[in-house]
N, C-alpha and C positions, 0 to 999 in steps of 0.2 A: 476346524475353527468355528467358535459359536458366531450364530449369526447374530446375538444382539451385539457382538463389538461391534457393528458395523453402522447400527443405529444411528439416526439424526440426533442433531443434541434438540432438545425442546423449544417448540418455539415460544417464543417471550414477546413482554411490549418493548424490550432495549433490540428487536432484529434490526433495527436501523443504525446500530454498531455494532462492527465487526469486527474482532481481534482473532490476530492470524501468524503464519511465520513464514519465511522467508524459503521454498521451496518442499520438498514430501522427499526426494531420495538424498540421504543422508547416514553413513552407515552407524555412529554412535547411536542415533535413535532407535535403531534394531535393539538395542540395551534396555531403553528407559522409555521407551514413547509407542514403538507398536509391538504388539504383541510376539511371546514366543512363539515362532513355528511360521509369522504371518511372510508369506513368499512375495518378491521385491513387487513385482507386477501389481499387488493390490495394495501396494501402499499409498497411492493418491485416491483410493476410494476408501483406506480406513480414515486416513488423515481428514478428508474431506467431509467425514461423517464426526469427527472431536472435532473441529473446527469451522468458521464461518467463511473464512476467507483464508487462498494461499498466495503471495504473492513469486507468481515465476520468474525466476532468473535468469534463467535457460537462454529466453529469447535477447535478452543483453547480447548472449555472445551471435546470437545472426536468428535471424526470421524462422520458422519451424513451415511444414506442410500444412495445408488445410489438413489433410488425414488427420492432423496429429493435435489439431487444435479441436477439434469432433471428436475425437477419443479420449482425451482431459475431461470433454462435458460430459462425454457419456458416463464415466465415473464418477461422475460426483453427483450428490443428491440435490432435488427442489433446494433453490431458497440461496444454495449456495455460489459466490462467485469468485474469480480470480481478479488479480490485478495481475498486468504485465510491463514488465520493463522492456522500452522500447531498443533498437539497437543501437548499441553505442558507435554503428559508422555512421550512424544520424548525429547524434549530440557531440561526437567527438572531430569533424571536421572540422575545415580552418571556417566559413561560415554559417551559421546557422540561417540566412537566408537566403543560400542556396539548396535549400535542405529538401525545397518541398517534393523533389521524386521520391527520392529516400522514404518520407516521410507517407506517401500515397502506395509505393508498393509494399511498405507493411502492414498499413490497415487494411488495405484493397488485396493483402495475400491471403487469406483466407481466416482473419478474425470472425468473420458473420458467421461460420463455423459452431463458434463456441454461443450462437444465439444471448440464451440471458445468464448464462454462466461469464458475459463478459464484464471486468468489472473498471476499475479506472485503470487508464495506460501512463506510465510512470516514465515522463523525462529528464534525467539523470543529466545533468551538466559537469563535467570534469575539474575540481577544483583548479585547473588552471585555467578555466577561462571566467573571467571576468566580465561585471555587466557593462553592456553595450545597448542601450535602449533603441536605438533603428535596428538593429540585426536581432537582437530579440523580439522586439513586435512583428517584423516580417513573418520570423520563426512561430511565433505566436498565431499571428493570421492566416498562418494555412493550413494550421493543425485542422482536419475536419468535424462535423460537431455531428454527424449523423452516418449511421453505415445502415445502408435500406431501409431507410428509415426509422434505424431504433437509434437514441441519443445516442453519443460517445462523451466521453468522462477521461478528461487528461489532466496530469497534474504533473508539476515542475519541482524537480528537486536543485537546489542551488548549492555549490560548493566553494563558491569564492566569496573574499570577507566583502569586495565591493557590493553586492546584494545588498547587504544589510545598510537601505538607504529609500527615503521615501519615494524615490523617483521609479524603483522596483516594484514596490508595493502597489502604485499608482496603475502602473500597468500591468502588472496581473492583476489586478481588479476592474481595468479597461478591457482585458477578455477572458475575463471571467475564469480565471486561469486556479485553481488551488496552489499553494505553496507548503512544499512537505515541513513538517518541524520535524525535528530530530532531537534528542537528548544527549548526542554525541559533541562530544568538546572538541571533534576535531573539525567541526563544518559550521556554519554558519547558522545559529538557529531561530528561525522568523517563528512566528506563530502568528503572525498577522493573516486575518480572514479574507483571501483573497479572491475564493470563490466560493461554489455551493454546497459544499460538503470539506470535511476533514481529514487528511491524510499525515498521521505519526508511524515516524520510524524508528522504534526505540533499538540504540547499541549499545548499552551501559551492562547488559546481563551478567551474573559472575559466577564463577565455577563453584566457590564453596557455598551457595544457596540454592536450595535442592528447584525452589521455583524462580531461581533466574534473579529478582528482583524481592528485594526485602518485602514484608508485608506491609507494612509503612508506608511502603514505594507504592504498593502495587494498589492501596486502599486510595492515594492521592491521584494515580494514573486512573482511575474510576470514574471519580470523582472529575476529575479532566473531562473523560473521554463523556461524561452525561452532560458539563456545561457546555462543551461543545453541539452534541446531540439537540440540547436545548434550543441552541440559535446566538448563544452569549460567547463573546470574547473573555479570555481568561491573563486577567492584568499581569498577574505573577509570573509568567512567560516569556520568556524576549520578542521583543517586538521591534522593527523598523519605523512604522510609522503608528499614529495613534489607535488605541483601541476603537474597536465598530460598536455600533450601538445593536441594542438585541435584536435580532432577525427573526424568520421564522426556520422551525425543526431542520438540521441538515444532516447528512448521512455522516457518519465517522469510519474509518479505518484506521486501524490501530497495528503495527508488523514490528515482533520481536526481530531484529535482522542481526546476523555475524555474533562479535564477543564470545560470549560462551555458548555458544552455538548449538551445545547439546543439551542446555538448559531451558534452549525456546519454547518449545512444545508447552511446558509444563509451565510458562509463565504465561502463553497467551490464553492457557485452560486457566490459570487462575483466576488473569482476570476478568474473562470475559464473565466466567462461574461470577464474581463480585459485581459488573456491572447489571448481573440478570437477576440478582437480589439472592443466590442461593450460597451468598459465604456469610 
């Protein structure tokens, strides 16, 4: 196996967005995404070497070893990080303000591990619960905002239509919380700026377009993903409550997720290839 597949992608002045896909072992991408001959074991250090960010799934279905969160990092090159979805026996019980063990022995299980390969931690809400402003601020208030010292980076994804309401808005932006947008017609989608960086979930991809997303698409998701980079709210988006006025520079994440799943790869290379100016 040549060792320039394994190259970093170059770094740019857009490193401050990231476009990424939703896990590295996936067996259609043996086809279209990593290379012939590449053995499964090195697939989250090619993946991680065409991409900027991977967002893992893994840990949804239960917490992983420290071993095994130090061995993700060690595969992957400078510069790059992961997001993690936290576990759903967090987000999925009857309340989320009793959450806060749950919630300590997974960051306290061995994320320090993954040192600066750590990147935002992703709280997945079950389209059937509903907002509830005391049980989610509790929830909210004990998320911790530091592991030995290095920040932590958490953001809330919402599934139910009662979200979409200013009283939502209000308090993720009381702590400082992000809220994911999605392009999915099946969930609720805010784009309202509720914390210090940006987190999109695109699930629209489709089987007969070889990059996932029309060119069109993927020239406007650019486009998106630098107004956002810049600090600016983007009108044309659903929103809960009113647009924010321009900020300064915030980080973006950008994750092809599901749909045509075998198309991801090659829609987050597109665009991230368009927002770094080389399309």
């Amino acid at each position: 196996m040549s060792a320039d597949l394994f190259a970093s992608p170059p770094s740019t002045d857009c490193q401050h967005i990231r476009v990424g896909i939703g896990g590295w072992n996936y067996a259609p991408w043996r086809n279209n995404f990593y290379p012939a001959g590449l053995v499964q074991r090195r697939e989250l250090e090619y993946a991680s070497r065409q991409l900027r960010t991977i967002e893992i799934n893994g840990t949804y279905y239960g917490a992983q070893k420290a071993a095994t969160y130090a061995k993700w990092a060690a595969e992957t090159p400078s510069g790059f990080v992961f997001s993690l979805k936290a576990p759903r026996y967090v987000t999925e019980g009857k309340r989320l303000a009793e959450t806060g063990k749950g919630i300590g022995s997974f960051v306290h299980g061995g994320l320090a591990e993954m040192g600066d390969r750590l990147g935002p931690i992703l709280w997945q809400l079950p389209p059937s619960r509903p907002f509830d402003a005391d049980d989610l601020a509790a929830f909210l208030g004990a998320l911790p905002r530091e592991l030995n010292g290095q920040p932590l980076r958490h953001v809330l994804e919402v599934r139910h239509p009662s979200f979409m309401n200013e009283r939502y808005v209000a308090l993720a932006r009381n702590h400082a919380v992000p809220t994911v947008f999605t392009d999915s017609p099946d969930y609720p989608s805010l784009a309202d700026l509720t914390g210090d960086f940006t987190y999109a979930r695109l699930m629209c991809s489709a089987d007969g377009i070889s990059t996932g997303y029309a060119s069109e698409a993927l020239d406007h998701w650019a486009e998106h993903a630098r107004t956002w980079a810049a600090g600016s709210d983007i009108g044309e988006l659903s929103h809960a409550a009113t647009l924010q006025p321009a900020s300064r520079p915030r980080d973006v994440f950008v994750f092809f997720i599901s749909s045509a799943k075998h198309r991801n790869p090659a829609a987050a290379m597109a665009l991230q290839s368009r927002i770094d100016g080389n399309h």
